[in-house]
C-alpha positions as CSV (number, residue, x, y, z in Angstrom):
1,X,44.3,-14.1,-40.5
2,X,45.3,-12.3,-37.4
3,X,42.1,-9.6,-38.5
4,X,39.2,-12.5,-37.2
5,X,41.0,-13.6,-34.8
6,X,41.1,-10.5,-32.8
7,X,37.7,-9.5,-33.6
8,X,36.6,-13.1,-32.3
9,X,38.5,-12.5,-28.8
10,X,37.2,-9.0,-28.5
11,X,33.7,-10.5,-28.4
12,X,35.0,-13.0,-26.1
13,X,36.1,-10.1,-24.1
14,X,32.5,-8.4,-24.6
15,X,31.0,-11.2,-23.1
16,X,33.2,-11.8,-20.0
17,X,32.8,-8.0,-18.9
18,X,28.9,-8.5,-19.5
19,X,28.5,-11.3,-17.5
20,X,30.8,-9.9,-14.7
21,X,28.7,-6.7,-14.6
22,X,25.2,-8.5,-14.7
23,X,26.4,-10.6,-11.9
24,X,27.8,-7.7,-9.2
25,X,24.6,-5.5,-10.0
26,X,22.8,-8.3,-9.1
27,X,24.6,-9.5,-6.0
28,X,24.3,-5.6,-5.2
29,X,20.5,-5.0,-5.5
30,X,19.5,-5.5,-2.5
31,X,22.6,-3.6,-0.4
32,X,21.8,-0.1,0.0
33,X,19.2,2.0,1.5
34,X,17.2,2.4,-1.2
35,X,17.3,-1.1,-1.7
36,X,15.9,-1.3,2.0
37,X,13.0,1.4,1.4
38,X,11.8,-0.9,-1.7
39,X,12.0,-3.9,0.0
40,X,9.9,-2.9,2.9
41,X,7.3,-2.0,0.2
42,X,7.3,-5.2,-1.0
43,X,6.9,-6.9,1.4
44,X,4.3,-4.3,3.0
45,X,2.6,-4.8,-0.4
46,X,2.6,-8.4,-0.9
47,X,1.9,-9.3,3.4
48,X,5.2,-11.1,3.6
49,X,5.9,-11.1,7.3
50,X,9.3,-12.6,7.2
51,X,10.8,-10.3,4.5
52,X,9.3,-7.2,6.6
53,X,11.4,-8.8,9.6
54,X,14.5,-9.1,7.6
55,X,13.9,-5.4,6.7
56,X,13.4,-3.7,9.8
57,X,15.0,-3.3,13.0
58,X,12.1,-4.4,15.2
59,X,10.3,-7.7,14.8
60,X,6.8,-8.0,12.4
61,X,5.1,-7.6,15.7
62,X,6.7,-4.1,17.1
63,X,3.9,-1.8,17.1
64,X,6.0,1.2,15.6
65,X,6.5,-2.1,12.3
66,X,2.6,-2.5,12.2
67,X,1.3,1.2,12.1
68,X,3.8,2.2,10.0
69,X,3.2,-1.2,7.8
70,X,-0.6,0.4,7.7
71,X,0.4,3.8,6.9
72,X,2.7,2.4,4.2
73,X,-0.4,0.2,2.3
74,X,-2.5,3.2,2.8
75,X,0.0,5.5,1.1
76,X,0.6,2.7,-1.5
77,X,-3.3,2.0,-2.3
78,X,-3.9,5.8,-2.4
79,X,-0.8,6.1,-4.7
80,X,-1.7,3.4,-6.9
81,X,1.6,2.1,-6.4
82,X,3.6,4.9,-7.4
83,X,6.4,6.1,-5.0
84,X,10.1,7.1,-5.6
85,X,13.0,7.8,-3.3
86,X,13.8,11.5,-3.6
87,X,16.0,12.2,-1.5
88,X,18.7,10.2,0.7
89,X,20.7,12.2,3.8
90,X,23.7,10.1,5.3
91,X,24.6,10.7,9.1
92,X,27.0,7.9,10.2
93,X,25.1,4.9,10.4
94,X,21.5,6.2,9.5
95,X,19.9,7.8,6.4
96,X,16.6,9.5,6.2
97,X,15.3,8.6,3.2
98,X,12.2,10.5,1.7
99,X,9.8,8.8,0.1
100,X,7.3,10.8,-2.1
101,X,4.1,9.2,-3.0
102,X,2.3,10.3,-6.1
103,X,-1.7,10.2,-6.5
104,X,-3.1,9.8,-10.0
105,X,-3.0,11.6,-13.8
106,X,-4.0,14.9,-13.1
107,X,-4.3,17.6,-15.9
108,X,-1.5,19.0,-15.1
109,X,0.6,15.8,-14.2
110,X,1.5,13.8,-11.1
111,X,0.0,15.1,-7.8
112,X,2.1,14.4,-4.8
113,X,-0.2,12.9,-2.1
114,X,2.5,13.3,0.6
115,X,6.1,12.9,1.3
116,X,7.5,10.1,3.8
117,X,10.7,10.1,5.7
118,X,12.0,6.9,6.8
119,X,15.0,6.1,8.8
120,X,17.5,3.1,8.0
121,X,20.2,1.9,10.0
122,X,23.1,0.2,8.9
123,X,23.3,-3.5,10.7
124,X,26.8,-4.9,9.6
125,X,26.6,-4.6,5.7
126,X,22.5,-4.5,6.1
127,X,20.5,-1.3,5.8
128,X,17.1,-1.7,7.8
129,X,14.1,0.5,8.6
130,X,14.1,1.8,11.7
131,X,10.0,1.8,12.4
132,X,9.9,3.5,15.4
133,X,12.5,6.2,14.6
134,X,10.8,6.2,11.1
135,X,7.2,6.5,13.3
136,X,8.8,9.5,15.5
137,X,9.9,11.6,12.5
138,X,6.8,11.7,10.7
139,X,4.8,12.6,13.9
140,X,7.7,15.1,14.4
141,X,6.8,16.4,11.2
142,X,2.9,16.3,11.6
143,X,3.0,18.6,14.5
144,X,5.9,21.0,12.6
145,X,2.9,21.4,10.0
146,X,-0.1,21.5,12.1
């Protein structure tokens, strides 16, 4: 008797830790910096001006927020949505993440159409774009490579 009983409660057990699991990963989607590099995509993508306020530092209207919400749907149209963090460098309270956008099938795979580094601040538990810093970097870059 004890044989079912135990396998019933492990399956109980099962369950619990599932649930507990699916419910933290979720709550815990949207906390880090890479979570903050997809969500300004998103909401780059999909116009949502409030979400791209909640994800950057500046307000929707900061000039640094626009051009760089330009340069993202550009990079995102000419990618055909297909971008990936590849690379995330932690100093205090900012990462530079770098973004690599990827064009279309090639015949000898996936062409990279350019690589992107954006910078994130930590605001309380929040991680945000910095637009103008991010702005700054990539001109920085430009002219490195020019």
């Amino acid at each position: 008797m004890t044989g079912p009983k135990v396998r019933h409660e492990s399956w109980f057990a099962a369950a619990v830790l599932a649930v507990l699991t699916i419910t933290v990963f979720e709550r815990l989607r949207d906390y880090g910096p890479a979570s903050a590099v997809r969500r300004f995509h998103a909401a780059v993508y999909s116009g949502d001006k409030a979400e791209l306020t909640d994800v950057t530092l500046e307000p929707e209207t900061n000039p640094h927020v626009r051009l760089l919400e330009i340069n993202v749907l550009q990079d995102l149209e000419a990618s055909k949505l297909h971008y990936e963090v590849a690379r995330m460098d932690l100093a205090g309270r900012e990462v530079r993440a770098a973004v690599i956008y990827y064009g279309g099938r090639q015949p000898f795979g996936n062409v990279i159409i350019h690589p992107v580094v954006f910078v994130l601040e930590r605001v309380g538990s929040t991680w945000r774009v910095n637009a103008e810093r991010t702005i700054f970097v990539q001109q920085q870059l430009a002219a490195a490579h020019a």
